[in-house]
C-alpha positions as a Markdown table, in Angstrom:
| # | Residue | x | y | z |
|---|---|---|---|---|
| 1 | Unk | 194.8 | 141.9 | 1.9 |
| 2 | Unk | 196.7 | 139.1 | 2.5 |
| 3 | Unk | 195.7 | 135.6 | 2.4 |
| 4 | Unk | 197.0 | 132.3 | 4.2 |
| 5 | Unk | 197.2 | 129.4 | 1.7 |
| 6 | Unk | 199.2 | 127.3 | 3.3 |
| 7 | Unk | 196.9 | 127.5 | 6.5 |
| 8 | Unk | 194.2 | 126.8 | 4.3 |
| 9 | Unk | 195.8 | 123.7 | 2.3 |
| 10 | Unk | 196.9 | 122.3 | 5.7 |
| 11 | Unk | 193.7 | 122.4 | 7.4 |
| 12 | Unk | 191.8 | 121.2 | 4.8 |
| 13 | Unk | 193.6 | 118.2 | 4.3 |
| 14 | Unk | 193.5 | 117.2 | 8.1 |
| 15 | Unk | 189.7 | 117.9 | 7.7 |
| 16 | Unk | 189.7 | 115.6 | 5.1 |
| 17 | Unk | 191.3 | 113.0 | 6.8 |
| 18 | Unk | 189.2 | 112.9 | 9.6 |
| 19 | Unk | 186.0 | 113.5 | 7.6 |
| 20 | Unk | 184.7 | 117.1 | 8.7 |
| 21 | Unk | 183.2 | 119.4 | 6.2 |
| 22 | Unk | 185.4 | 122.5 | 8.2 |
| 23 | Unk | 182.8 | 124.5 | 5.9 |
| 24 | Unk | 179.9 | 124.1 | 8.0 |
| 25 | Unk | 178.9 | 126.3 | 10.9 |
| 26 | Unk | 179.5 | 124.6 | 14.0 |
| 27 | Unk | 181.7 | 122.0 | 12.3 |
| 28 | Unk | 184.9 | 121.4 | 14.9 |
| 29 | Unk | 187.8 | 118.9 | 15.0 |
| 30 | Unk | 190.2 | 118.8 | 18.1 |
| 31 | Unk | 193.2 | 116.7 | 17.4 |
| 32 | Unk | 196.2 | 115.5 | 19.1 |
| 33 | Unk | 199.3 | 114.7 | 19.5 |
| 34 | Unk | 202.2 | 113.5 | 21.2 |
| 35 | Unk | 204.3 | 116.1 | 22.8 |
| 36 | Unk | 202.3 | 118.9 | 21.7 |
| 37 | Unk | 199.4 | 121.1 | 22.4 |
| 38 | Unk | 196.0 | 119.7 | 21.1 |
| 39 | Unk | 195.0 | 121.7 | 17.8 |
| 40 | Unk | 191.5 | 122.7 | 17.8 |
| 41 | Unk | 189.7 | 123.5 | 14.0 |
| 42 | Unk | 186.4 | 125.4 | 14.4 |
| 43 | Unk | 184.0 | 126.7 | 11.6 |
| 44 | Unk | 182.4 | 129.5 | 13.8 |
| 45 | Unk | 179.0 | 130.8 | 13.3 |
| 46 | Unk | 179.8 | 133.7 | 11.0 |
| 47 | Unk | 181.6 | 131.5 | 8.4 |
| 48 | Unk | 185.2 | 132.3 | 9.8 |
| 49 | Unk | 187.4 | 129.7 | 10.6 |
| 50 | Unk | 189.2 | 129.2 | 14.0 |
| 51 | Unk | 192.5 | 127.7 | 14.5 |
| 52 | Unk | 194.3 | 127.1 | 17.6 |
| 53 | Unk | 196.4 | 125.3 | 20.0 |
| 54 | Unk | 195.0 | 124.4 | 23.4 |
| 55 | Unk | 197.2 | 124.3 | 26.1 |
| 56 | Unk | 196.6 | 122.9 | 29.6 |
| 57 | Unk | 197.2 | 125.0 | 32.8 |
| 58 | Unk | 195.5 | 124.1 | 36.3 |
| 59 | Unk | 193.4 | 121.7 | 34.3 |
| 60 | Unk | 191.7 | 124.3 | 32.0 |
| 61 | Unk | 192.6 | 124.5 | 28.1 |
| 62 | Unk | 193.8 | 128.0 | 27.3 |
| 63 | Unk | 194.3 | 128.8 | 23.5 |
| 64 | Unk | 197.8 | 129.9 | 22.5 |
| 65 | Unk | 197.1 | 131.4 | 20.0 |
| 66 | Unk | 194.0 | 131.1 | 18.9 |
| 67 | Unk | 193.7 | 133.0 | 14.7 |
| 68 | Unk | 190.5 | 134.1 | 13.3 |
| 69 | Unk | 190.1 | 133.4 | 9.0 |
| 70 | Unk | 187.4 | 135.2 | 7.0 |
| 71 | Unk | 186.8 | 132.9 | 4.0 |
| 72 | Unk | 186.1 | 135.0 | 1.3 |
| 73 | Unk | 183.9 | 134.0 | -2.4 |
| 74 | Unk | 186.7 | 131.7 | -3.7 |
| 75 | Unk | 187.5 | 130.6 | -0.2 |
| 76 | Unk | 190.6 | 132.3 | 0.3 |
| 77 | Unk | 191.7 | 132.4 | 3.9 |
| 78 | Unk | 192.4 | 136.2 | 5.3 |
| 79 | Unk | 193.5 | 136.1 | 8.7 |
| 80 | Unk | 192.0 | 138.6 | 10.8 |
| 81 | Unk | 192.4 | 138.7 | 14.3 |
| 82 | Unk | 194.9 | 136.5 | 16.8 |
| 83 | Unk | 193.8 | 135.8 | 20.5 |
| 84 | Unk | 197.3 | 134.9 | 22.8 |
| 85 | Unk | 198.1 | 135.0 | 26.2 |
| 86 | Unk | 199.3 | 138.5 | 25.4 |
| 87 | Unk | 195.7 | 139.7 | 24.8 |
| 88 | Unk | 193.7 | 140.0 | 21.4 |
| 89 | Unk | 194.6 | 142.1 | 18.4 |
| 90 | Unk | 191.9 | 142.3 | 15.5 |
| 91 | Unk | 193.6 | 143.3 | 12.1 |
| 92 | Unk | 190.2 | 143.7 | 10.4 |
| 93 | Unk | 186.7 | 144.2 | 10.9 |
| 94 | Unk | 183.8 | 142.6 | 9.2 |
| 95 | Unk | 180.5 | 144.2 | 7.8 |
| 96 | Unk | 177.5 | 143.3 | 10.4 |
| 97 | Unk | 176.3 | 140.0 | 8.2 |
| 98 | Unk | 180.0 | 139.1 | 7.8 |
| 99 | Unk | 180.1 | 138.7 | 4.3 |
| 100 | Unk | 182.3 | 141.2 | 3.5 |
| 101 | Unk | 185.8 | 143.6 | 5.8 |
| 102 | Unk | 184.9 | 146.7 | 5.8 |
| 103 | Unk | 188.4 | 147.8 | 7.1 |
| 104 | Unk | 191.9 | 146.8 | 8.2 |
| 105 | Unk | 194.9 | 147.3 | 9.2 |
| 106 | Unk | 197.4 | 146.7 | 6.2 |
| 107 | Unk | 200.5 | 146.2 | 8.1 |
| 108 | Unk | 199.3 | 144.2 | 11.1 |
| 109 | Unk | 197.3 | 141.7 | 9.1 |
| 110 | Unk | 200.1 | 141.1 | 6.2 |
| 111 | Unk | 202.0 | 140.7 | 9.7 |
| 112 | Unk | 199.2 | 137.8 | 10.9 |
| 113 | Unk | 199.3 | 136.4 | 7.9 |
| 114 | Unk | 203.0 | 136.0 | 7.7 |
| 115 | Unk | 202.8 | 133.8 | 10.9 |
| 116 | Unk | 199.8 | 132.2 | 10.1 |
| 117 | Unk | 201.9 | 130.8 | 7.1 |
| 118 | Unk | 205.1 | 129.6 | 9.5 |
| 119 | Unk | 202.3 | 128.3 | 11.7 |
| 120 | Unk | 201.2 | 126.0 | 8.8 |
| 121 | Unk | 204.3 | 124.9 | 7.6 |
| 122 | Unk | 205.3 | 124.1 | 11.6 |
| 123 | Unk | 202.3 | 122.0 | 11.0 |
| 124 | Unk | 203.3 | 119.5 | 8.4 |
| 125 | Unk | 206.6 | 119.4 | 9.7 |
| 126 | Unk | 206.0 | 118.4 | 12.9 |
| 127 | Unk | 203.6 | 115.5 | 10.8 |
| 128 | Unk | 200.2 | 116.3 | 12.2 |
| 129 | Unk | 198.9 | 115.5 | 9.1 |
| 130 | Unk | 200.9 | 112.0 | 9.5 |
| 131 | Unk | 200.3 | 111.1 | 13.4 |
| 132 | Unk | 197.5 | 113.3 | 14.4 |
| 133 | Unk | 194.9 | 111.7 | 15.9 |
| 134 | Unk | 191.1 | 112.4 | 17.2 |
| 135 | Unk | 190.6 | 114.2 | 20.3 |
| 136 | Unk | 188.7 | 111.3 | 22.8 |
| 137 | Unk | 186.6 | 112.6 | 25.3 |
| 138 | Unk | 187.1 | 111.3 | 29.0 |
| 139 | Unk | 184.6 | 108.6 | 30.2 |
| 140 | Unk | 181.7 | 110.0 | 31.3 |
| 141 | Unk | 182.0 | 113.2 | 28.8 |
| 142 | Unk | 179.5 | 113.8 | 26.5 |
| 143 | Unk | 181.4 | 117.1 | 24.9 |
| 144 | Unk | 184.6 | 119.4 | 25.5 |
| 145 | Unk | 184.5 | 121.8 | 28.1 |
| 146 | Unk | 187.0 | 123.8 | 27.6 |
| 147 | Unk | 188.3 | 126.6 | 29.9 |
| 148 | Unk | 186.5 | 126.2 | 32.9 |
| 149 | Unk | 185.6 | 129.1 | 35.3 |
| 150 | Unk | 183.6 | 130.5 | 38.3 |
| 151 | Unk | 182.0 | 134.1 | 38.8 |
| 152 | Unk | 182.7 | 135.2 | 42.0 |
| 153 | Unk | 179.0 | 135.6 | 42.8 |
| 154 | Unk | 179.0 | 131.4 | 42.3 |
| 155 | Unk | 182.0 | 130.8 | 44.2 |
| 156 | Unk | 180.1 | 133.0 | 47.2 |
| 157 | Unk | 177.4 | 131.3 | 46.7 |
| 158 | Unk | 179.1 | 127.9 | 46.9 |
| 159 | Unk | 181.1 | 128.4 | 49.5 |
| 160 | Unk | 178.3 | 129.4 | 51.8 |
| 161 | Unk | 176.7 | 125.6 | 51.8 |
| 162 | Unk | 180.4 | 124.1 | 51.5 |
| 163 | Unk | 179.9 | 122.6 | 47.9 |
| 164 | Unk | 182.5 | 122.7 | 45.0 |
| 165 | Unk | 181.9 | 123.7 | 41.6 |
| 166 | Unk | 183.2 | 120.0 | 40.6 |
| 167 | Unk | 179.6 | 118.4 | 41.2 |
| 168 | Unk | 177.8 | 120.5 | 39.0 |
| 169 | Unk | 180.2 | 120.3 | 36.5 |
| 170 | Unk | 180.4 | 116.7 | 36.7 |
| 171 | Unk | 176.8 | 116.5 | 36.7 |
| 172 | Unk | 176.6 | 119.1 | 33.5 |
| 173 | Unk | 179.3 | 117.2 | 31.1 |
| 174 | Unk | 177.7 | 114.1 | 31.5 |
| 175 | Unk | 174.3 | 115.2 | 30.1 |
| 176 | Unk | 172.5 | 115.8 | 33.3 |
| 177 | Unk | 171.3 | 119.0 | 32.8 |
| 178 | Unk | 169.5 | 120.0 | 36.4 |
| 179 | Unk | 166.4 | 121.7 | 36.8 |
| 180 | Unk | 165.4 | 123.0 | 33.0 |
| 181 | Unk | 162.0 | 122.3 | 31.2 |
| 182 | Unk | 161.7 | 119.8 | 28.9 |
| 183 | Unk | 162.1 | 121.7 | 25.7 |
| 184 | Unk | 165.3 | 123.2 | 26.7 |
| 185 | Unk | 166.2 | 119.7 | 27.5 |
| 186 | Unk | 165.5 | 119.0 | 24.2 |
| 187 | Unk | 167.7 | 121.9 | 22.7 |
| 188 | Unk | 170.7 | 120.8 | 24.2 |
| 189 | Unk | 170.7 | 116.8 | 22.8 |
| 190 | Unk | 170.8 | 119.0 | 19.4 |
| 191 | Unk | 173.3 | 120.6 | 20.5 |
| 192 | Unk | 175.9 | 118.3 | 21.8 |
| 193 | Unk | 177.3 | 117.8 | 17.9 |
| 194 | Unk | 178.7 | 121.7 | 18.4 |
| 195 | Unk | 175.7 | 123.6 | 17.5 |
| 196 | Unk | 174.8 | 125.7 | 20.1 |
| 197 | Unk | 175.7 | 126.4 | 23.7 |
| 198 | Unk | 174.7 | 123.8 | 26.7 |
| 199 | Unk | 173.0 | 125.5 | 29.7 |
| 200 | Unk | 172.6 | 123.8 | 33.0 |
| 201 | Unk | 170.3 | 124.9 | 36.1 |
| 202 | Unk | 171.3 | 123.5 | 39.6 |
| 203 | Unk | 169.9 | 123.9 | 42.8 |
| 204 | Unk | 172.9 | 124.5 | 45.9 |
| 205 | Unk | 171.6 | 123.2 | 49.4 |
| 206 | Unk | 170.5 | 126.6 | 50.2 |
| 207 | Unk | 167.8 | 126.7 | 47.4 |
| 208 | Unk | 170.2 | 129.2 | 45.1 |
| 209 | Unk | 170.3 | 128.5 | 41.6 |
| 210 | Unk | 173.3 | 128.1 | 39.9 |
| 211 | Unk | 173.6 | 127.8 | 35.7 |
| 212 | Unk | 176.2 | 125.8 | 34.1 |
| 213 | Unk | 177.0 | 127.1 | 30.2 |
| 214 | Unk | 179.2 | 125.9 | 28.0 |
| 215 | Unk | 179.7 | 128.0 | 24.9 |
| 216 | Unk | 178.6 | 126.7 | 21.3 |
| 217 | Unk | 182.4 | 126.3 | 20.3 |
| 218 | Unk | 183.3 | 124.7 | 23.5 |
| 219 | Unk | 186.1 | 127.0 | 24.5 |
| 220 | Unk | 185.0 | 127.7 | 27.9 |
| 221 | Unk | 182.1 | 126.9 | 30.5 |
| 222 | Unk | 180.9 | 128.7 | 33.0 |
| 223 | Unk | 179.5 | 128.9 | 36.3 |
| 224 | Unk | 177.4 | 131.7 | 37.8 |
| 225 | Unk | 174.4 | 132.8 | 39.0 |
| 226 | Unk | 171.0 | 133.7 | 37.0 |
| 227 | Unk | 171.8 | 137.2 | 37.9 |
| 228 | Unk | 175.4 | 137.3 | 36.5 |
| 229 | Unk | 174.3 | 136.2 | 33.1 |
């Protein structure tokens, strides 16, 4: 299989820079810069590392293109799957603890990793590792939300007592987190740092409930009803 070095040596040193262990699961850096799409560095819950570039449409962050690295026993990056506006392509699939790939495709991963190598050196040239700097959340913002969207059943449901799904939202990113219990309260002050998902419950005027999730990498948030989940 083939490996991505230069991907690796790049995003290690901007880890460095900014102090994040990229090693640990649920470790994240979003970083930007001037005239480009914000770069987004994820260690996802499996061990596999996430790269991507965020770009902003209708005010929602869409990853273009978003590559998936299994980080093998001497921490050698293999690409193995790419998520674009085109759709997703896997080029290999893990074993169920994800410690090993069981099997891939030999041409379409050499080709990901091919790209993820011109990606890396697009990288340093265009001096992120220089001029990059810290993704700051917007006042009020207690974390990203990433893509944001509505099941249809929510918008319905909104649209029946003439709210919008900006005031729960609002009310979600900056910490207030609605009707839940205390304990699940609890879980999501731990897991603000990029840990675990966020879950909101709301009430609408009409008595529905409504929950508001965002998921543990931040990517996207959601709004739907109980029964959609």
């Amino acid at each position: 299989m083939n490996t991505a070095p230069k991907m690796k040596a790049v995003i290690e040193e901007l880890a460095a820079k900014h102090s994040i262990d990229i090693y640990t699961p649920g470790a994240t850096l979003r970083l930007e810069m001037k005239g480009f799409d914000q770069l987004r560095i994820d260690c996802l819950p499996n061990g596999c590392i996430s790269v991507a570039h965020l770009f902003e449409a209708q005010g929602h962050k869409i990853p273009e293109p978003d590559v998936a690295f299994f980080v093998d026993a001497q921490r050698d990056w293999v690409p193995i799957d790419i998520t674009q506006s085109a759709g997703y392509i896997a080029c290999a699939k893990l074993s169920d603890d994800a410690k090993t790939i069981v099997r891939y495709d030999s041409q379409g991963q050499a080709d990901l990793a091919d790209f993820c190598e011109i990606w890396a050196q697009n990288l340093r040239d265009q001096g992120w590792l220089e001029n990059a700097v810290k993704h700051q959340l917007p006042v009020n913002h207690r974390f990203d939300l990433g893509q944001v969207v509505a099941t249809p059943g929510a918008l319905d449901a909104l649209e029946k007592t003439g709210q919008t799904p900006d005031e729960f939202i609002s009310r979600h990113v900056s910490g207030d987190w609605g009707k839940l219990p205390p304990e699940d309260k609890q879980s999501n002050a731990e897991a603000l740092d990029g840990s675990g998902r966020l879950v909101s419950a709301y009430h609408l005027n009409d008595g529905t409930k409504i929950w508001v999730i965002s998921e543990w990498d931040r990517s996207r948030t959601t709004l739907l009803l109980p029964s959609e989940y």
